[in-house]
VOVEXVEX-549135 format. One record per residue (C-alpha): x, y, z; residue number from 0. Coordinates in Angstrom, 2 decimals. Example, Ala and Ser with C-alpha at 12.3 -4.5 7.8 and 13.67 -1.06 7.14 Angstrom:
<kemis>
> 12.30_-4.50_7.80_0
> 13.67_-1.06_7.14_1
</kemis>
This chain:
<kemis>
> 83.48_-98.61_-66.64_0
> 81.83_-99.21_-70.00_1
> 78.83_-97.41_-71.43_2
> 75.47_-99.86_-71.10_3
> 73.48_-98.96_-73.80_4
> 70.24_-99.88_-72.05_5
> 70.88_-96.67_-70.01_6
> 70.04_-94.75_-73.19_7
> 66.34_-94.22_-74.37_8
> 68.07_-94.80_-78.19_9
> 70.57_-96.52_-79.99_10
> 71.47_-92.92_-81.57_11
> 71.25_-91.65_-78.01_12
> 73.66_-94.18_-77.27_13
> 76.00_-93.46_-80.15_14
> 76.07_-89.62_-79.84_15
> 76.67_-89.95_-75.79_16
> 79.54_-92.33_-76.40_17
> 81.02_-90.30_-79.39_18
> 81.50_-87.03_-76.51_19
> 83.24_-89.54_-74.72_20
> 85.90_-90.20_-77.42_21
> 87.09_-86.48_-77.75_22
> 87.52_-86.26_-73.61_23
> 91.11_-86.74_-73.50_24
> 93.02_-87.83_-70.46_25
> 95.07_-84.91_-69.07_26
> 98.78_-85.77_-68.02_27
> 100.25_-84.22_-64.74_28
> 103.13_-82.17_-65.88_29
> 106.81_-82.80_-64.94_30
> 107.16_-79.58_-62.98_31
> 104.73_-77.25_-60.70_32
> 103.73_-74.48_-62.99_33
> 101.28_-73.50_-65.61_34
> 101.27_-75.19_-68.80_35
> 101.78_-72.54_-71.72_36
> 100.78_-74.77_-74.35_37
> 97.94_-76.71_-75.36_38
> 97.30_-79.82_-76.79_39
> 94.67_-81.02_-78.61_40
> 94.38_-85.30_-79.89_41
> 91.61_-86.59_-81.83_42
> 91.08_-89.61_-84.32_43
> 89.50_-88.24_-88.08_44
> 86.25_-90.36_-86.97_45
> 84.63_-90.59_-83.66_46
> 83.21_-93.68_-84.43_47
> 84.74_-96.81_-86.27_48
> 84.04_-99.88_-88.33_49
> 83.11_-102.59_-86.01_50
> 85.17_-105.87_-86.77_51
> 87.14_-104.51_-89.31_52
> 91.00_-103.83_-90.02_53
> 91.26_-99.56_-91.31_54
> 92.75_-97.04_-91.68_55
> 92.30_-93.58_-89.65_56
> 94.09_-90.61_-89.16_57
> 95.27_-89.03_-85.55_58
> 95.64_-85.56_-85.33_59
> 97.96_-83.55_-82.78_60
> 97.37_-79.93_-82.29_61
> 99.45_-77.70_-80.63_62
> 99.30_-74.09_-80.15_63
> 100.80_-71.39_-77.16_64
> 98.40_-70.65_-74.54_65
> 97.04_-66.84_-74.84_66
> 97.46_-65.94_-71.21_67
> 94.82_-63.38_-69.23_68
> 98.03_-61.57_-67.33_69
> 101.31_-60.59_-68.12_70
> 103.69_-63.75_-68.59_71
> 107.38_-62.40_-69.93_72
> 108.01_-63.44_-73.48_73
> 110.75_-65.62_-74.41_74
> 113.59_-63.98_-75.67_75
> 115.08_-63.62_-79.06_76
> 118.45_-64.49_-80.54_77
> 118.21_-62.98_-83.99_78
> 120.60_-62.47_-86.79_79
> 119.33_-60.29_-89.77_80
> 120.58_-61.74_-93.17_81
> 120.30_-58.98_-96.04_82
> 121.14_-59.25_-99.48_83
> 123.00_-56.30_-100.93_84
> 123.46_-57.67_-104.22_85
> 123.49_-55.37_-107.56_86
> 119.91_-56.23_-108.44_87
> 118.63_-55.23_-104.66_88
> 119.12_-51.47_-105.96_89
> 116.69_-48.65_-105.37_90
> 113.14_-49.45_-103.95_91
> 114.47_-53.17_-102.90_92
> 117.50_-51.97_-100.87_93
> 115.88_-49.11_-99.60_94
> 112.72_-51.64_-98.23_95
> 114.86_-53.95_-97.28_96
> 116.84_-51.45_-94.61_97
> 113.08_-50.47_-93.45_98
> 112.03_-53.47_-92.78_99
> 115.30_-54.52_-91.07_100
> 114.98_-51.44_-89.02_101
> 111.58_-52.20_-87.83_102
> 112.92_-55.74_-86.88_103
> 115.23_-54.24_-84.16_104
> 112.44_-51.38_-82.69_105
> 110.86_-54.88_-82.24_106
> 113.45_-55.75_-80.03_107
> 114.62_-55.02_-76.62_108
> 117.42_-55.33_-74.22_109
> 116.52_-58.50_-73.05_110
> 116.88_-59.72_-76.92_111
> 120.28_-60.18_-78.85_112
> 120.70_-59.24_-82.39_113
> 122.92_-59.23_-85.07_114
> 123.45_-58.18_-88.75_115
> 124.86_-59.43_-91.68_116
> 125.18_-58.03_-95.30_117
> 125.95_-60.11_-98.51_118
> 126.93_-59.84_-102.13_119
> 129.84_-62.07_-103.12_120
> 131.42_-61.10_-99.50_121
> 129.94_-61.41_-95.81_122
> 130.35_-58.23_-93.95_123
> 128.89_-58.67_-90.47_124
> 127.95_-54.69_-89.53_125
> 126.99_-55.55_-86.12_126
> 127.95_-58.34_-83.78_127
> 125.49_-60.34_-82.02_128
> 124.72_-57.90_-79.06_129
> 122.03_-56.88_-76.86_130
> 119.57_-54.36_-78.55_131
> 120.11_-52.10_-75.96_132
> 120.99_-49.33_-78.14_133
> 118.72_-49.61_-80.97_134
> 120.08_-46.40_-82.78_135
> 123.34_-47.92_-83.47_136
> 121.82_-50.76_-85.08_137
> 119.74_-48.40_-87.15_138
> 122.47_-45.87_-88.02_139
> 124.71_-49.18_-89.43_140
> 121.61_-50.33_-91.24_141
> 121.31_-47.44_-93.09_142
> 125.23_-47.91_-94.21_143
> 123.72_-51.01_-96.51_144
> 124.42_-50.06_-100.12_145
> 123.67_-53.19_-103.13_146
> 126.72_-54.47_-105.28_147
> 128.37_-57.68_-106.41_148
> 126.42_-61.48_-106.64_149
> 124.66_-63.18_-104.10_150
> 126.76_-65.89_-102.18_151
> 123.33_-66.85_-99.68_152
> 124.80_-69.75_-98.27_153
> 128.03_-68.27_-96.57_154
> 125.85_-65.62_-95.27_155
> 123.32_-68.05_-93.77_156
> 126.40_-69.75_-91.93_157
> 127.89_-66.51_-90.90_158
> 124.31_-66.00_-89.33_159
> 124.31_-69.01_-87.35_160
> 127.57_-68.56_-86.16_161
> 126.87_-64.97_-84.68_162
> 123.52_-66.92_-83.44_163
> 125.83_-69.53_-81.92_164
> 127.41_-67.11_-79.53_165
> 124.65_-66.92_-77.54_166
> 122.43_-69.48_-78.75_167
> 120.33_-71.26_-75.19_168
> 117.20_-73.00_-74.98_169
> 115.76_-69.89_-72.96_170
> 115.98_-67.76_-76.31_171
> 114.41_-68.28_-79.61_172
> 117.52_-68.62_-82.07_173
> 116.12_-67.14_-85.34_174
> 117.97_-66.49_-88.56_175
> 115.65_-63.73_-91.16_176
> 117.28_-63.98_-94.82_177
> 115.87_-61.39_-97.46_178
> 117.03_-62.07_-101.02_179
> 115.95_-61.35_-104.37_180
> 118.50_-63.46_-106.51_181
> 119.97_-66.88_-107.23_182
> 122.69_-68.17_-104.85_183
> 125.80_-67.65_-107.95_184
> 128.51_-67.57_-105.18_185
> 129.75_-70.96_-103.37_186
> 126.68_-73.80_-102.98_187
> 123.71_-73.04_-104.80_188
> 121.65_-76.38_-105.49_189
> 117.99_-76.73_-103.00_190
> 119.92_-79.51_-101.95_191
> 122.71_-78.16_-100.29_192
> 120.04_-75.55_-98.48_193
> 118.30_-78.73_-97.46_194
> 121.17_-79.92_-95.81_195
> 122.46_-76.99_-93.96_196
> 118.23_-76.13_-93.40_197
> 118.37_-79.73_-91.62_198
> 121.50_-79.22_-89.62_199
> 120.96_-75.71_-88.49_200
> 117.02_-76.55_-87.42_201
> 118.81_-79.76_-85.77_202
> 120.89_-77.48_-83.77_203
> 117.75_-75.64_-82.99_204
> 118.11_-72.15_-85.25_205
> 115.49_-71.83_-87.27_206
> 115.65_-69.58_-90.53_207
> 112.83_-67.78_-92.13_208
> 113.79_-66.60_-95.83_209
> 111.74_-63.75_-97.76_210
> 112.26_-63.87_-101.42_211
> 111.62_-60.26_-103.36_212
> 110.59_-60.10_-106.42_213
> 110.12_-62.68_-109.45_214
> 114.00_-63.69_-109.81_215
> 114.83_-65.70_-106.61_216
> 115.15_-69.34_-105.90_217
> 111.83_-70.41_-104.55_218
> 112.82_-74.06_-104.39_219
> 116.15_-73.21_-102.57_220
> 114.43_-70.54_-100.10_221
> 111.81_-72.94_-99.40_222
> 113.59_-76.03_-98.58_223
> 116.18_-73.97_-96.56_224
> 112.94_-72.85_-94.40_225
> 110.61_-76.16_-94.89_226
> 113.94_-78.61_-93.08_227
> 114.87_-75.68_-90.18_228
> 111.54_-75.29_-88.83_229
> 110.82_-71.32_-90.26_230
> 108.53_-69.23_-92.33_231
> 108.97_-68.33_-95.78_232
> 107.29_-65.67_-98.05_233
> 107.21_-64.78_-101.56_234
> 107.50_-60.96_-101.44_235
> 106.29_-59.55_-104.50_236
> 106.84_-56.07_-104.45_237
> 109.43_-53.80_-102.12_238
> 106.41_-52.58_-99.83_239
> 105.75_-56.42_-99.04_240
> 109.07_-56.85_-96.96_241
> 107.57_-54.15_-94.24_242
> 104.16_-56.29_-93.79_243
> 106.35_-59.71_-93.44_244
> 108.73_-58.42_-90.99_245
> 105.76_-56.81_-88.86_246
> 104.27_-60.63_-88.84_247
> 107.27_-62.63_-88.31_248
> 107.91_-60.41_-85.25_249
> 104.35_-60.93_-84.14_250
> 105.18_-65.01_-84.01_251
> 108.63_-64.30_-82.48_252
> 107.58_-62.47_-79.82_253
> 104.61_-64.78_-79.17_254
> 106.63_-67.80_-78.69_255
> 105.63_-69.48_-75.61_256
> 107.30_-72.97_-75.91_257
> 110.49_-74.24_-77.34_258
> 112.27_-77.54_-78.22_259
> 108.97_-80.23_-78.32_260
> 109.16_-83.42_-78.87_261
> 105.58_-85.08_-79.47_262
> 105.99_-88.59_-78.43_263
> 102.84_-91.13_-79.88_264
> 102.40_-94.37_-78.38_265
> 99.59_-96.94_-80.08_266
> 97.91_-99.95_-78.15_267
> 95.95_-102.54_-78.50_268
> 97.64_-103.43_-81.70_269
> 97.45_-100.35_-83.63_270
> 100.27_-99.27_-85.63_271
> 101.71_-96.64_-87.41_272
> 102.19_-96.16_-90.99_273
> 103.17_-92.50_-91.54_274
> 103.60_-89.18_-90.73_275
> 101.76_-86.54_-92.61_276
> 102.65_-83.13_-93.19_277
> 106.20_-83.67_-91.24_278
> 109.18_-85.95_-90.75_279
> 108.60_-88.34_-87.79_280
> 110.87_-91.26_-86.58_281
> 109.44_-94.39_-86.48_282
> 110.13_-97.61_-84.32_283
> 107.87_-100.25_-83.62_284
> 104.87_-98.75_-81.87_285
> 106.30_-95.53_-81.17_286
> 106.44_-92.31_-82.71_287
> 108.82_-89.03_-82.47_288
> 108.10_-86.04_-83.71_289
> 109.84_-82.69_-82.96_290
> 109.15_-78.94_-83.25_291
> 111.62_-76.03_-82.34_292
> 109.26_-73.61_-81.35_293
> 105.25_-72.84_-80.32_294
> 103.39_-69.79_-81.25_295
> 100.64_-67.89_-79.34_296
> 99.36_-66.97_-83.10_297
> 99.02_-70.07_-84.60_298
> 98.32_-73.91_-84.20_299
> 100.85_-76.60_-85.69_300
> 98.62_-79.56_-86.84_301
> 100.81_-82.91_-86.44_302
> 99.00_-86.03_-88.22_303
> 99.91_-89.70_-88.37_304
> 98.14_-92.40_-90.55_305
> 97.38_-95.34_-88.39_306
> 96.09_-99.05_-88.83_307
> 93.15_-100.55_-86.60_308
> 93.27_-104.42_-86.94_309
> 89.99_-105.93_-87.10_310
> 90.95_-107.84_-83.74_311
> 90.81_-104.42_-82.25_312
> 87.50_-103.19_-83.68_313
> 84.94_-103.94_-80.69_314
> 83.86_-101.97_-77.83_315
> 85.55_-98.66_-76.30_316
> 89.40_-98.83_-76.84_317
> 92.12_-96.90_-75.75_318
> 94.52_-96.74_-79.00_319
> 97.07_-94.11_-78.37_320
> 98.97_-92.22_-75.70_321
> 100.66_-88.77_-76.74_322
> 103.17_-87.12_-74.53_323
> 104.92_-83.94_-75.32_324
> 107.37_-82.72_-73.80_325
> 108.64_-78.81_-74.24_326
> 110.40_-76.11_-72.35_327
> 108.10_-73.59_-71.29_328
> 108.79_-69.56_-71.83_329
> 109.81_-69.45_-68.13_330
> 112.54_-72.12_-69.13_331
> 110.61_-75.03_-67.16_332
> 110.74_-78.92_-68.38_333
> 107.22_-79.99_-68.65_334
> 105.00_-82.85_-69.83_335
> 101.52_-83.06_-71.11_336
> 99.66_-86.49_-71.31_337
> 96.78_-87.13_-73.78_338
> 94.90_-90.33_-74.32_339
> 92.77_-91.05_-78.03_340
> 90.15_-93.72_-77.02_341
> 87.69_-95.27_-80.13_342
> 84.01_-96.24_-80.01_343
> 83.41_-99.03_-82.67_344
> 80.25_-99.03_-84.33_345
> 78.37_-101.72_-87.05_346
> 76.86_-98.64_-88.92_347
> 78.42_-97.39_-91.67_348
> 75.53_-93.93_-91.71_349
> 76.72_-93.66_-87.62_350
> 80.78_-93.72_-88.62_351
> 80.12_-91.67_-91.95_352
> 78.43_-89.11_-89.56_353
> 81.42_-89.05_-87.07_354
> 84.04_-87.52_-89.43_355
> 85.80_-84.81_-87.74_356
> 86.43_-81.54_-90.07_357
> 88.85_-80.75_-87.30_358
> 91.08_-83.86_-88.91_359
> 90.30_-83.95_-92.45_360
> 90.57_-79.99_-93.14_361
> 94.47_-80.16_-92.69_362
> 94.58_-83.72_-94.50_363
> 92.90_-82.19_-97.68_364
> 95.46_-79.19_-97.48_365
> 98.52_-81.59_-97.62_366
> 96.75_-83.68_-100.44_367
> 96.50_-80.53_-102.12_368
> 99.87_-79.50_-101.42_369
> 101.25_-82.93_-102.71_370
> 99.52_-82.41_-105.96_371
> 100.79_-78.83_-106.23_372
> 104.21_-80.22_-106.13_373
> 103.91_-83.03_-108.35_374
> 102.27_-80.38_-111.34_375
> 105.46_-78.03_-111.17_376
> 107.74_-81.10_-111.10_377
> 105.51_-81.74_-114.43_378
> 105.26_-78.25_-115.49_379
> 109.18_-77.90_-115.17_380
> 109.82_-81.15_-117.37_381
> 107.30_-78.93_-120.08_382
> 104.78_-81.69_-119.76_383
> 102.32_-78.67_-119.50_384
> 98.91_-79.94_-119.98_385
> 99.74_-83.03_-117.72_386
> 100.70_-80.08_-115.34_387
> 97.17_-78.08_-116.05_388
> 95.15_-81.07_-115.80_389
> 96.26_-81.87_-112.29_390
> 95.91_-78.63_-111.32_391
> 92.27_-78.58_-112.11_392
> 92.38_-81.79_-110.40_393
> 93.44_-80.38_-107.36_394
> 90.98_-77.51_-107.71_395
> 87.97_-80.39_-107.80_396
> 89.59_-81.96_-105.28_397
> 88.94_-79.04_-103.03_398
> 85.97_-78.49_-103.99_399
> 84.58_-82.02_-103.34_400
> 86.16_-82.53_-100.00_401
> 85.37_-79.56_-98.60_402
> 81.32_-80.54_-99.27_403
> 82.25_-84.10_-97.95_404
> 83.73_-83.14_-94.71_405
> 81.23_-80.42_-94.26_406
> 84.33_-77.62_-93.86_407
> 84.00_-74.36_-94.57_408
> 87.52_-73.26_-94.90_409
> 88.69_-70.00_-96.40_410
> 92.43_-71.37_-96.57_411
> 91.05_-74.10_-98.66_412
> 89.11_-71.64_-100.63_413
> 92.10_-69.73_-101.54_414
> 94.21_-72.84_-102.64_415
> 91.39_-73.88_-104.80_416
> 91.11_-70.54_-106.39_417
> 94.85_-70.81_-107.07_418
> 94.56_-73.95_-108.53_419
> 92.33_-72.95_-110.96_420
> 93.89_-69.93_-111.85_421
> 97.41_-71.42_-112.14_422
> 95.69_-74.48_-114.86_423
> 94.23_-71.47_-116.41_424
> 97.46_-69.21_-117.35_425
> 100.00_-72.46_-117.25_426
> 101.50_-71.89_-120.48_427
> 102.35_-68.40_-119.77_428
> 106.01_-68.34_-118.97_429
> 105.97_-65.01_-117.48_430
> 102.71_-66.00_-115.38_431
> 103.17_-69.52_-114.09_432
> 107.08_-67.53_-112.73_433
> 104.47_-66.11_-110.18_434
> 102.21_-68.88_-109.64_435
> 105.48_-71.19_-109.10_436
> 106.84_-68.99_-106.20_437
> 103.04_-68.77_-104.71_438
> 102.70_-72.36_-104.77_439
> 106.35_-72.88_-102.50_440
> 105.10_-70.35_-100.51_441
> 101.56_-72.12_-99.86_442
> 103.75_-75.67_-99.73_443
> 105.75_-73.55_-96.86_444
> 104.68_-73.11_-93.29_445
> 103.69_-69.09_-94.13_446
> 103.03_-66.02_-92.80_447
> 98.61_-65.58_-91.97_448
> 97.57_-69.20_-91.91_449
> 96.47_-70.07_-88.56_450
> 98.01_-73.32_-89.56_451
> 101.17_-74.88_-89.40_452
> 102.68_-78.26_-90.38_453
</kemis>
């Protein structure tokens, strides 16, 4: 039924009453009895738009685990430890490095499956993929780790996923953990082949998280691997760093409570979709599919897609998209949730201006910023370096402004800025912008602490 506005003692009445409206989204019934242990949140990045006219707006898709009151049993894990024993992982590193791997498996539990794999310029697998049922053994063979040889990363990573294989199901979260400190110098060793094989493995549903220690790794080929598989990844700058990322990549393991969604975005009323944002989405006519491999209980993945309104749409109260997603549930159930994105279209531009969501745009300014991080090392890399500072300090203002536009007060985006700035400011210091080159990947990377993922 629509809204009369004569049932309002004021036209603002009228706007702000229909505007809570808008953000009421229609709950689906799932597929199966249950409880749902995700939720969903849809929204537009206005609550109100331009009456009569064709635009642009943004849809946002949030999804995060459900924290449940009571016990619910945790999905379990499939996890093969990756470690690099090369000759530059001597002393602290090594040492670290068997720490933090045995901390990984007290993590653990029967219920989980586990295996671990050393590499130089030769795979050793020192345990099988097995149930941690007997953590000491996996601790005593840890400890046999000692560093030699080169670093051949991208044999190991397929020796992972084939002990991950053996007992890879959609009830368990299949997880690869690579720690390295060096350049891949054995077999493939371009981001481009790590891409690839980040693609196919996060296809198959294995997702790999890589930790890069110290100042000498391959933060574009660590990244990428992670970025295409669906993982974490972490710039680890000193030894005692490896303990505090293992503690927090077992914190989202073992708060997993959905696996293998598909977000599927339907428009109406002759909307249509330009692009994805943030992620790679398929496509087709009206329709959009995007997929995820797993949910966490400690942190929200933000999905957005760029649509057009055509001006023949722009009247009234619409309904302009349908979102379905569709996951399996830590209990191993199929199930559906249903959300609806209506729009209230209004002739004034103060009213609209006044509806912008912070919700929307605070994600859409981090991937700006992200983009332009990524264009100044492409520039910085090329030694175009005060094209590279300039759009740093760019991206700094950029920050700056949005953040007072969009009326967000955003620590994340605080941070990024402060990079930003410092990065323009110490650009031309070899040694320096080494660091600020692996913190930027890390920042472009779904990481560990930001309640946000893409």
């Amino acid at each position: 039924m629509p809204l009369i506005p004569a049932m309002f003692p004021s036209r603002r009445l009228f706007l702000a009453a229909a505007a809570t409206f808008l953000v009421t989204q229609t709950a689906g019934v799932s597929a199966n009895s249950g409880r749902d242990t995700i939720d969903v949140d849809a929204r537009l990045s206005q609550r109100l738009l331009k009456e009569g006219a064709t635009q642009r707006v943004y849809l946002r898709i949030g999804v995060k685990g459900r924290q449940s009151e009571t016990a619910t049993p945790r999905t379990p894990s499939n996890i093969s430890l990756v470690l690099d024993r090369s000759g530059s992982m001597r002393g602290p590193k090594m040492q670290k490095a068997r720490e933090a791997a045995k901390i990984a498996i007290s993590r653990l539990g029967a219920g989980d499956i586990a295996s671990v794999i050393m590499f130089d310029n030769k795979i050793d697998t020192i345990v099988d993929a097995r149930p941690v049922s007997d953590p000491r053994e996996f601790r005593s063979r840890i400890d046999t780790i000692r560093a030699r040889g080169n670093t051949a990363i991208y044999a190991a990573v397929e020796e992972g996923a084939r002990q991950i294989r053996r007992n890879k199901t959609s009830q368990r979260l299949n997880r690869i953990i690579l720690v390295s400190d060096g350049l891949a110098n054995v077999g493939p060793s371009k981001p481009e082949h790590f891409e690839a094989l980040g693609q196919r493995l996060g296809g198959e549903g294995i997702s790999v998280t890589t930790i890069g220690l110290g100042e000498r790794y391959n933060e574009d080929l660590m990244s990428q691997l992670a970025a295409t598989s669906d993982g974490n990844h972490a710039f680890a700058r000193t030894a005692q760093d490896l303990t505090n990322f293992f503690n927090q990549e077992f914190d989202e393991l073992l708060s997993v409570t959905g696996q293998e969604i598909e977000i599927i975005i339907r428009t109406r009323a002759g909307v249509t979709p330009l692009r994805t944002v943030g992620r790679q989405g398929r496509i087709s006519g009206n329709e959009t599919r995007l997929r995820l491999n797993q949910i966490y209980g400690t942190s929200e993945y933000s999905l957005q897609l760029e649509l057009n309104v055509p001006a023949s749409t722009a009247s009234g109260i619409k309904d302009l998209v349908d979102v379905d997603v569709r996951y399996i549930s830590s209990a191993g159930q199929h199930r559906t949730i249903t959300r609806t994105v209506s729009a209230q279209f209004s002739a004034s531009d103060a009213d609209i201006n006044a509806s912008v969501d912070p919700t929307v745009m605070e994600p859409i300014l981090e991937l700006q910023a992200r983009e332009r991080s990524r264009q100044a090392i492409r520039l910085r890399d090329k030694g175009r370096i005060d094209e590279a500072r300039k759009l740093l300090t760019e991206n700094a203002t950029q920050l700056e402004l949005g953040q007072k536009k969009y009326r967000i007060k955003s620590k994340r985006l605080q941070q990024l800025q402060a990079n930003s700035r410092k990065s323009a400011a110490s650009i031309a210091d070899k040694r320096k912008w080494n660091a600020s080159r692996k913190q930027f990947r890390q920042e472009q990377s779904n990481s560990y602490g930001a309640s946000t993922k893409y």
